[in-house]
N, C-alpha and C positions, 0 to 999 in steps of 0.2 A: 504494500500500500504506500504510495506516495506523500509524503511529509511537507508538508509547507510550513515557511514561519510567517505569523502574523504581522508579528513587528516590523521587518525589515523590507517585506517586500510585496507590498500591496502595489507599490508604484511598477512593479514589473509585473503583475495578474496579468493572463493572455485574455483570449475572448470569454473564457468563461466567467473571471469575476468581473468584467464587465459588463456580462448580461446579468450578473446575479445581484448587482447593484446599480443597478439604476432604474430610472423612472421616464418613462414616456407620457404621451397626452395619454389621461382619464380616457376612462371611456363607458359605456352602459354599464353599470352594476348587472341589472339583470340579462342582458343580454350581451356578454364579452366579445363572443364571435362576430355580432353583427358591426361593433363600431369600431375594432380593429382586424376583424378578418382572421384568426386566427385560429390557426390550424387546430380542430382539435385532438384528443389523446388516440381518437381511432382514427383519423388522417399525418400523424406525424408522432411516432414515439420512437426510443431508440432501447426497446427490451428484444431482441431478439427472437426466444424462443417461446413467446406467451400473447397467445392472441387476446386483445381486448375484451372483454363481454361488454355490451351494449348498455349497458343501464340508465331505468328512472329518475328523474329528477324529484326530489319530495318541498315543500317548504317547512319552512324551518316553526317549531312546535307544533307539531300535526300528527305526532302520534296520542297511541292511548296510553299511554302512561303519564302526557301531559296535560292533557286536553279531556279526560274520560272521570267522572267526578266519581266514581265509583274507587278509582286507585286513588284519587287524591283521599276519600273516604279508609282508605286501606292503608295511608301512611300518618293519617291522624290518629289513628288508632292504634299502629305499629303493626299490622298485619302480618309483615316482616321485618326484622331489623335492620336488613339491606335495603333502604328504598330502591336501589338500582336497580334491584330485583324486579319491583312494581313496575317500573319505569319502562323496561327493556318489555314487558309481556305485550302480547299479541291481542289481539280481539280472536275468539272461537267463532266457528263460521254456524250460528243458531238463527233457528226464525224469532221473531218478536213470541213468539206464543214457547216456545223454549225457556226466551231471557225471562219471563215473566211467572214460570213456572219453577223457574231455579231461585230466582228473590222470594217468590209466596211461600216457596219451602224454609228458603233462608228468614225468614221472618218467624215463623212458626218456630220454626227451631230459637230465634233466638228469645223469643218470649216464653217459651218453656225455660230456657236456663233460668231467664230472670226472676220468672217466679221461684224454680228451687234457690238460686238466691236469698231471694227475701223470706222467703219462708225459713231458712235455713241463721236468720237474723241481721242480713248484712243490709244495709242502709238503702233507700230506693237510688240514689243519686248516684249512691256507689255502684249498686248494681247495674243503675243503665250504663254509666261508664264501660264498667267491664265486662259486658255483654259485646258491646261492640268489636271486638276485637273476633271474637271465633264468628261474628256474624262476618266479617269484610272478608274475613279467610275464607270462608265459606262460598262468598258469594263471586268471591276472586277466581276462587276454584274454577268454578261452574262457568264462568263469563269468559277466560281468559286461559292462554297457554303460554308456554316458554314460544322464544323467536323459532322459527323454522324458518330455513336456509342458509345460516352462517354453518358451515363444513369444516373440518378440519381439508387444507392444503394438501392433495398429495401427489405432488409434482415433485419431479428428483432433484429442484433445485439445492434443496435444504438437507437430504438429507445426510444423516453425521457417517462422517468419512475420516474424520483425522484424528491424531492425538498428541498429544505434545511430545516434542522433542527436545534431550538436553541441550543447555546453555552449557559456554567456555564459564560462565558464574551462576552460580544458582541465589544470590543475592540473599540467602538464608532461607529462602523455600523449603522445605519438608517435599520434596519432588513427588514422591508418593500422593500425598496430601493433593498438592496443586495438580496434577495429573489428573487424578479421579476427580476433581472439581473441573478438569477441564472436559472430560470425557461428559459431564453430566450438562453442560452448556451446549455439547456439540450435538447430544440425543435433543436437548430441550429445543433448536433452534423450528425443528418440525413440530414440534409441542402446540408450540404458541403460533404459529400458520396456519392462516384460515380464508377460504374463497367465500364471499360474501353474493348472497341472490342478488337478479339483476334488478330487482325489487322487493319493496320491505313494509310487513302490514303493522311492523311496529317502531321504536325509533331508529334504527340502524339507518345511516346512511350509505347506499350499496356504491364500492369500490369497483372500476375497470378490470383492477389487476387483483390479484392475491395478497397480503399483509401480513404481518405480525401482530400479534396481541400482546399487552403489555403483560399479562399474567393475572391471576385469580380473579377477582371480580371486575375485573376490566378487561371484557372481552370483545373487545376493540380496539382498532387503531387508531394511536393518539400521537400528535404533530412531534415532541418534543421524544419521546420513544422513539421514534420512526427515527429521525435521526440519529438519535446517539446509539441506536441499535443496526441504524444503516453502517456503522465506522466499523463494527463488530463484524457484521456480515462480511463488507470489501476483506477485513485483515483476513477471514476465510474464507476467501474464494468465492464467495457468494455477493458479485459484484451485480448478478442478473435481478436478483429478491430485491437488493438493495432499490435498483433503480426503478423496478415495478411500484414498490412504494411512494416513489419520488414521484412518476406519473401519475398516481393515487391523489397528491397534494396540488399538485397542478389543475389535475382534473376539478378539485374540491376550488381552488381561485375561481377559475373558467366559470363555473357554472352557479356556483354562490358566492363569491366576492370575496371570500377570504378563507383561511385557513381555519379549521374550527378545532378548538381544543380535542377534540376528539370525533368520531365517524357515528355521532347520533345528533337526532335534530333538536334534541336541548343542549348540546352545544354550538350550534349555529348562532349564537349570539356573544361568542368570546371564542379568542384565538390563544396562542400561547407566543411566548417571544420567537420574534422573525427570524429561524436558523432555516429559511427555502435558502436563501443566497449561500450559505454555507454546504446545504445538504447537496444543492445544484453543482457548488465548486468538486464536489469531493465525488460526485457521480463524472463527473466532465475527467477530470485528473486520472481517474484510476479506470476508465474504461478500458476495455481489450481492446487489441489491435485487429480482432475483426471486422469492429463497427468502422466500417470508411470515416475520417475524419470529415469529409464533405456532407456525410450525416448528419455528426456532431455539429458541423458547425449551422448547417442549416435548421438542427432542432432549434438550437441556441437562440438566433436570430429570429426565427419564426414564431416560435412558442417562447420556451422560458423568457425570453424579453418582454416581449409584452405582457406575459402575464405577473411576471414579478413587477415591472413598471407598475400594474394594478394593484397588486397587493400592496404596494407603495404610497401610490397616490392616492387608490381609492378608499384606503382601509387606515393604515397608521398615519398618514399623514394627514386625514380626513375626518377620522370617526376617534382616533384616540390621539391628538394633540393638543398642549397646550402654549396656544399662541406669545403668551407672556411672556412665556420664559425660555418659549423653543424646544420644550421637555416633550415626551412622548408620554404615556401612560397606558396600564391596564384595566379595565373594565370589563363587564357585564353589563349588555344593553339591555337588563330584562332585572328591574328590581326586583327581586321574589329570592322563595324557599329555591332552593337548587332541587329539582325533581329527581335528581340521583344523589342526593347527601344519604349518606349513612344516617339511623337514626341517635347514634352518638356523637355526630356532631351538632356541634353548638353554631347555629348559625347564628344566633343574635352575638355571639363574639365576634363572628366573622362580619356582620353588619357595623361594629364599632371599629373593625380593621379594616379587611379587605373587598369587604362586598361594595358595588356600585351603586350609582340609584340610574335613571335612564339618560340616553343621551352622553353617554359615555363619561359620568360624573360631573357634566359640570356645575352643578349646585351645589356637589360636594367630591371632588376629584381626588381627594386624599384617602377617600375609604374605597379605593379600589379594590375586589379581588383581581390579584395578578396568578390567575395559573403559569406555567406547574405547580407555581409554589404552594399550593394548596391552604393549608390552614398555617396562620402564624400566627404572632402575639405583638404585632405593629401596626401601629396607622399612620403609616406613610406612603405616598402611594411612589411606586415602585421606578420609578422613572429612567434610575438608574440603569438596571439590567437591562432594558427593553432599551435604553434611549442608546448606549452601548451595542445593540445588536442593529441596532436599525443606522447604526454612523456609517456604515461600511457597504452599504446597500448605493448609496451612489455613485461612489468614488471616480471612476476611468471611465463613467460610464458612456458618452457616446464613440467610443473609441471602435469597440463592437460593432455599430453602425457605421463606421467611418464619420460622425458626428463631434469635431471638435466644439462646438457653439454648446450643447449640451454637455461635453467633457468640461470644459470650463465651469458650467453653473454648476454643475455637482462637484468640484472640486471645491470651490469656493463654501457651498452649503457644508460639504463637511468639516471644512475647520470652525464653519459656525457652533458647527455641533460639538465640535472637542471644545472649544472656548466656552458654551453653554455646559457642556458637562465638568469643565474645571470649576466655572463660575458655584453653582448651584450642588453638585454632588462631591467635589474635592475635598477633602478634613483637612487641611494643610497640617492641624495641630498634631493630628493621629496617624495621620498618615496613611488615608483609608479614603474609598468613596463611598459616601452612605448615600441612603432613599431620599429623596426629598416629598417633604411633604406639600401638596400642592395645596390645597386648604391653608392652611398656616403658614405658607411660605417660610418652610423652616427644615435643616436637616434632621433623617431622625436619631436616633438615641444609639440603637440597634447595628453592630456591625455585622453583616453576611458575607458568605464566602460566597457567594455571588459575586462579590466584587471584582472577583480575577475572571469574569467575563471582559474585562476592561485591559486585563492583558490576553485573554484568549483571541482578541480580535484585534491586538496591536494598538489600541487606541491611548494607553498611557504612556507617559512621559518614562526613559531610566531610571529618573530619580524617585517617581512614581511607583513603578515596578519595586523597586529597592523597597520602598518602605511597607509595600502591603506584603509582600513576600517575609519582609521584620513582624511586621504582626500577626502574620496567620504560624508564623512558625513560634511565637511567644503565648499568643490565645486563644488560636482556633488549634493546634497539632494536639492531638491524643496519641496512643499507642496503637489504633488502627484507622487513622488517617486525620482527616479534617473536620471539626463541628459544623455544623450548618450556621450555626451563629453563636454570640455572644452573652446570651440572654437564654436563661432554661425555663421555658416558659411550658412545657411539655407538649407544645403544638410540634407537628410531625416535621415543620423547615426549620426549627430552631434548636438549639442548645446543639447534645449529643450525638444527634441523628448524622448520620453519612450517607451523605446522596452519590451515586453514579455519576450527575450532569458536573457538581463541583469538582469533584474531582479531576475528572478529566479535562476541564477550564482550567483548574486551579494548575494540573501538573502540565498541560500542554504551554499554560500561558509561561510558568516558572520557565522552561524548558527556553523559549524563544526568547525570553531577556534575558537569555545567558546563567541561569540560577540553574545550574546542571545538579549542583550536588541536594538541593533541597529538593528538584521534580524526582532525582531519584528514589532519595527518601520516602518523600509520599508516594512514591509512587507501588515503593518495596511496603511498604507500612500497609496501605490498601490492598494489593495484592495477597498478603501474607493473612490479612483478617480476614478477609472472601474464604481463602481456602480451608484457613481454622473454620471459621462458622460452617462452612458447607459438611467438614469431614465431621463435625458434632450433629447436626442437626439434620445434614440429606438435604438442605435446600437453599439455592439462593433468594436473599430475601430484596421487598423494594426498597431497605433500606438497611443500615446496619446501628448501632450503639460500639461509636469510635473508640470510647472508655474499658467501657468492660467487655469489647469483642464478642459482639453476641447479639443476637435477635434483638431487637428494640423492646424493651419493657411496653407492657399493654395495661392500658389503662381507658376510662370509660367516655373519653373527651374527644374518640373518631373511630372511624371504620379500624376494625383490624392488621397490622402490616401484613402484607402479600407478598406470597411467594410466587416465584417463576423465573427469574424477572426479566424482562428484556434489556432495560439497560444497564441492569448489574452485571447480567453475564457478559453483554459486550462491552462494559467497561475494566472486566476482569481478562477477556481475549487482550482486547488494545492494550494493558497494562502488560500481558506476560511478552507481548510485542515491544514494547516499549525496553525493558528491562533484558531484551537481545532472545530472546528465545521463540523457535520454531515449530509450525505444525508440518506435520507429513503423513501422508495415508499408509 
């Protein structure tokens, strides 16, 4: 897999990060092809071996798990503790004279409990309460099914073929250890691949190509996986999956406007930070030399350009900016319950941090929820990370077109953006970039390792690099890798927790400012934890506990940690890459 540094050489990107950053004329939100013409994913892709399937286009909250009062009924009650569960079911194909005969029963039934209840002495108020609960189950039953048509993948892209081979250094690996962890990534990669129908009677939105699932209750493909589990795939051979997914994202621009945190239509209304231009560079760089370069170049130009141009102008630049300050931000254009929370999360915490109200916050732009980051203990809104991934989105860009007159303006734009992001996100005192809160026009409190998204993408200063690389090795370093933050607030992105995406921001960026000897550390540190916890427990998890090496402590304040995982395991492939060692069949 081919290596780029961030740092030093964006000014030489060929054509591909020139399509991957920049911006063309806007054009229809709903209708992409018609006001640029662009080709779409079954006239112009560059997967080889995987013919497109045709698929429906759905609008965004129109299934029944959003829209069907009966599930909303079912999560008021807790019918399951997984609302996603609710969310994702189907409508059963019944006549009116069916549905009505299954609620008459569900009624009777539920008024017989309530009298042995109250008979039985429990309070009427209580008893109707708790009546409801085996009534929505009940009636959920009868009304609804699990999805049909998401399939398990079974095309020979994926399947495990290699195993590790020794390194000239084993960096303190237990070889054994790290082997059999690597062996269980390599079965798992088929695991979590799955062909999705060309239409969907529940919320799934249906993919072109085939995906990965992130793992356990996310049984779908979601933007910010797709990627960091695309780097996993290329290091093994599996350059073809990778880029099937990459047509998946494109296709999701094209036809709904933006990238949506994940392939269901209650996420049509929030995207995750912009890594297309990244995912683009790293499909462009490492493709085989079968594909004609006059392919590539004509995909590039044809397609990826203008549609990242879209996701540029028409999404970040449009729907989540803040003009003031030049800052980007995250939201949710839909103030509500999230109809896939767990029902251990506490969404009224997340309404005082990260949740939106409509219109992309602007009445209150600091209480964003920024996914991935999922649940935190800040209210800031996140401007940082996202304003960071979206600086490098213009940069060379008409160059690609043979467009200097646009190479010019996006050059210029982006040092606005570094000047903006030194102004408003820089600690000069700490020596860190923290969130800025857009509400209060104020830094926040809270340091994240998110921060070395700002060297993963070359956008800090040496002196810059230097000092966050000082702090994360003084108050983010544990004994198996990096906290997520500063602050143990027991939200899944803060304190202890060990994310896949930091890490390999944190050691790729270390790595490109010349900080050789700390990206290897972490890099040995994370490596070496993955393979402990997997040889104790059989599983990689979505997250790990950096301190005590070991599955994340559970407790009643969110969904469960999940195992599977896709971008653990390709953050554990890319790591044993990193640290010199080899796969062979």
């Amino acid at each position: 897999m081919k290596q780029f540094s961030r740092q030093k050489h964006y000014l030489a990107f060929h054509a591909v990060v020139v399509t991957l950053f920049v911006s063309a004329a806007a054009h229809a939100r709903q209708n992409p092809c018609e006001g640029m013409l662009v080709p779409d994913v079954y006239a112009l892709n560059i997967v080889p071996n995987i013919k497109p399937q045709v698929v429906t286009t759905r609008p965004a909250l129109s299934s029944p798990g959003v829209v069907d009062s009966w599930l909303h009924l079912g999560r008021r009650a807790v019918a399951d503790p997984d609302f996603k569960t609710l969310s994702d079911l189907e409508r059963r194909p019944l006549t009116e004279a069916q549905k009505m005969a299954l609620i008459a029963e569900a009624k009777a039934d539920r008024r017989a409990l309530y009298d042995e209840l109250v008979a039985k002495g429990m309070d009427k108020k209580e008893a109707a309460r708790v009546v409801q609960t085996p009534y929505s189950r009940q009636v959920i039953a009868g009304l609804y099914q699990e999805e049909t048509g998401l399939v398990p993948y079974k095309g020979g892209l994926i399947r495990p073929r290699l195993r590790l081979a020794p390194a000239s250094e084993t960096h303190g690996l237990d070889l054994e250890k790290a082997g059999a962890a690597f062996v269980h990534v390599e079965k798992t990669w088929s695991d979590l691949a799955r062909q999705s129908p060309a239409s969907s009677e529940g919320s799934l939105i249906p993919a072109p190509f085939p995906f990965l699932v992130a793992g356990g209750r996310f049984r779908e493909a979601y933007y910010w996986d797709a990627y960091f589990g695309a780097i996993g795939l290329v290091q093994t051979g599996r350059w073809e999956m990778a880029a099937a997914q990459l047509e998946n994202m494109l296709h999701m621009i094209q036809v709904y406007g933006l990238i949506p945190n994940g392939f269901r239509d209650y996420y049509l209304t929030r995207s995750q930070p912009p890594v297309i231009a990244l995912y683009a560079m790293l499909i462009y760089e490492n493709a085989p030399a079968s594909i004609p370069k006059e392919k590539l170049r004509e995909w590039l130009l044809k397609r990826v350009y203008p549609l990242l141009s879209q996701d540029y102008n028409d999404f970040w630049m449009t729907q989540r900016y803040d003009p003031e300050t030049g800052l980007n931000f995250h939201s949710d254009a839909q103030n509500r319950m999230r109809p896939e929370r767990h029902s251990n999360d506490d969404e009224r915490a997340l309404g005082e941090t990260f949740r939106d109200v409509p219109r992309g916050g602007r009445e209150r732009p600091g209480s964003t929820r920024m996914p991935p980051w999922g649940v935190l203990a800040r209210g800031f809104g996140d401007a940082q990370q996202l304003f960071v991934l979206l600086r490098e989105y213009p940069r060379e860009a008409g160059r690609a077109a043979g467009d200097e007159i646009t190479a010019d303006r996006y050059r210029l734009l982006r040092e606005r953006r570094r000047a903006a992001m030194n102004r408003y996100n820089w600690d000069a005192k700490d020596g860190v970039f923290r969130n800025y809160h857009l509400r209060d026009r104020r830094q926040g409190e809270v340091v994240s390792a998110e921060m070395y998204a700002a060297m993963y993408v070359g956008l800090a200063s040496k002196v810059q690099a230097r000092r966050m690389v000082s702090f994360g090795e003084k108050f983010l370093e544990r004994k198996g890798g990096l906290r997520s933050s500063t602050v143990d607030s027991g939200k899944q992105w803060d304190g202890v927790h060990g994310w896949a995406p930091f890490h390999m921001m944190a050691i790729e960026g270390a790595r490109g400012y010349g900080f050789l000897d700390t990206a290897k550390r972490w890099t040995v540190k994370w490596t070496v934890a993955l393979s402990e916890i997997f040889w104790r427990t059989g599983n990689f998890y979505e997250k790990i506990d950096v301190e005590k090496v070991a599955a994340p402590h559970e407790d009643d304040s969110k969904y469960p940690t999940q195992t599977g995982f896709l971008w653990t395991n390709a953050s554990y492939v890319w790591a044993l890459k990193f640290l010199g060692f080899d796969f062979r069949e």
